[in-house]
N, C-alpha and C positions, 0 to 999 in steps of 0.2 A: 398577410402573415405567411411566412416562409411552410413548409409542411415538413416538419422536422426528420421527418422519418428518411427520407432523399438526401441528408447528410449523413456522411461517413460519423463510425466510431476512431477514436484516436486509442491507436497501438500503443498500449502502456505494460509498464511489468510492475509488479507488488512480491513484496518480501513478508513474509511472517520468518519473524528473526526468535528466534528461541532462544533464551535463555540458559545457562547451568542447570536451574530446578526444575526446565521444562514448561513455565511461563511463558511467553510473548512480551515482547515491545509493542506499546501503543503509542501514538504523540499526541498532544493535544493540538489541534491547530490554530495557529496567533487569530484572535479577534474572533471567534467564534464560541459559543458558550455551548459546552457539551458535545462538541466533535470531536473524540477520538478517531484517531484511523492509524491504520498501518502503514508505513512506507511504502510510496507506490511513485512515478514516472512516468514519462515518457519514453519513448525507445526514439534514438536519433535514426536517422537513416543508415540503411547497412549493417543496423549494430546489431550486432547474436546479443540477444533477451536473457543471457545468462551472464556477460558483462554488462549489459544495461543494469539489469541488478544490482549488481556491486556499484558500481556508479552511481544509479541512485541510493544506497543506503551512506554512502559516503556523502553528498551531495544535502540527503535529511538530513541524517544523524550525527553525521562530521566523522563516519568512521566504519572501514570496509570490512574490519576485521571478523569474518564470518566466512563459512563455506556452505557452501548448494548442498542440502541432505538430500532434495529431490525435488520433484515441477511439479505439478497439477496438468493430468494429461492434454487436458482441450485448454481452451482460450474461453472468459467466462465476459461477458458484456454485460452493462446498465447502460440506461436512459437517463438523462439527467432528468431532473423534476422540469415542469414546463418554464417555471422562473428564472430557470438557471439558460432554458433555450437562447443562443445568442448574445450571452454574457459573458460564459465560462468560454476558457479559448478563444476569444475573439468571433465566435458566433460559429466558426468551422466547422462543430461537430455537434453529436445528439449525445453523444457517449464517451463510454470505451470499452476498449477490447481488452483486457486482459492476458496475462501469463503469470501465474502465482508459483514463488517458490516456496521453498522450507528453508531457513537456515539455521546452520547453528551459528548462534556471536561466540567468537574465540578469545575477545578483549575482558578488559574489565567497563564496571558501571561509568568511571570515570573518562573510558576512551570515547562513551558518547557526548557529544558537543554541538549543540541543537543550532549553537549561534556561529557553526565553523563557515556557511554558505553566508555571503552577501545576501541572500531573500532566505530567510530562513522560515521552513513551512510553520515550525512545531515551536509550543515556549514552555510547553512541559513535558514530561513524560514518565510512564510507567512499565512494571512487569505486570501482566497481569494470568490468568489462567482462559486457555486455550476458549472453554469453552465459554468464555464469559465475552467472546468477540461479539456476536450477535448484538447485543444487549447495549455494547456501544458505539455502535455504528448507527450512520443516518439514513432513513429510510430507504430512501435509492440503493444503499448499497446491501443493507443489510440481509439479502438474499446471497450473495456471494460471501459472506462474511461466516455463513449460514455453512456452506457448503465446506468453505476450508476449514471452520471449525471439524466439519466431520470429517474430513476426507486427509487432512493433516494430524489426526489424533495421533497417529502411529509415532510422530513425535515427540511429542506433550509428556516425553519420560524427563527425571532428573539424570 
């Protein structure tokens, strides 16, 4: 068995996309029972982490219409569970890396379209309140989830 730890994290960016009333978007992810999460990616090569963003919420949600409130200063990493070692990504990685934005969605409810991507991650979706991220997230993550609930409150206004 491989020693997971000697593989890199994969460079990814996450959006916490705010609402009008100061909620969050959550999606639910196709075929898994009880994973919520927030929109998150990959960052291609070369790409500034703040178009990756937008890319990926376009890419989820079928829709960019948001802007950058602000970042989360550092880059936050997980481990994947040992299950997932060599599963997820094609076995490349242990993790990821992280860059968390804020944004705020400038559309309406109707400009999201979960089924706009050919692989579409999410088949449902919600607003929900900032601080109730924690609580749906999966274990792996839910220390990050932890952290922007607090560290992103400054948004969480209507």
């Amino acid at each position: 068995m491989t020693d997971h730890t000697s593989l890199p994290y994969r460079l990814n960016v996450g959006a916490v996309l705010f609402g009008p009333d100061g909620r969050v978007f959550v999606g639910k992810r196709i075929g898994i029972i009880n994973a919520w999460q927030l929109p998150q990616g990959g960052i291609d090569a070369d790409e500034d982490p703040r178009a990756a963003v937008l890319r990926e919420l376009l890419e989820e949600i079928g829709t960019d219409k948001a802007e950058v409130l602000g970042e989360h200063p550092g880059w936050l990493e997980y481990d994947l569970p040992p299950s997932l070692i060599g599963v997820a990504w094609g076995g490349k990685y242990r993790g990821q890396k992280q860059k968390w934005f804020a944004l705020k969605f400038l559309g309406q409810d109707e400009d999201i379209q979960l089924d706009a991507d050919s692989h579409p991650e999410f088949e449902d979706w919600t607003w929900v309140p900032l601080a109730e991220l924690p609580a749906l997230a999966v274990d792996f993550k839910r220390e990050i989830y932890e952290i922007l609930a607090r560290d992103f409150a400054v948004y969480a206004i209507p």
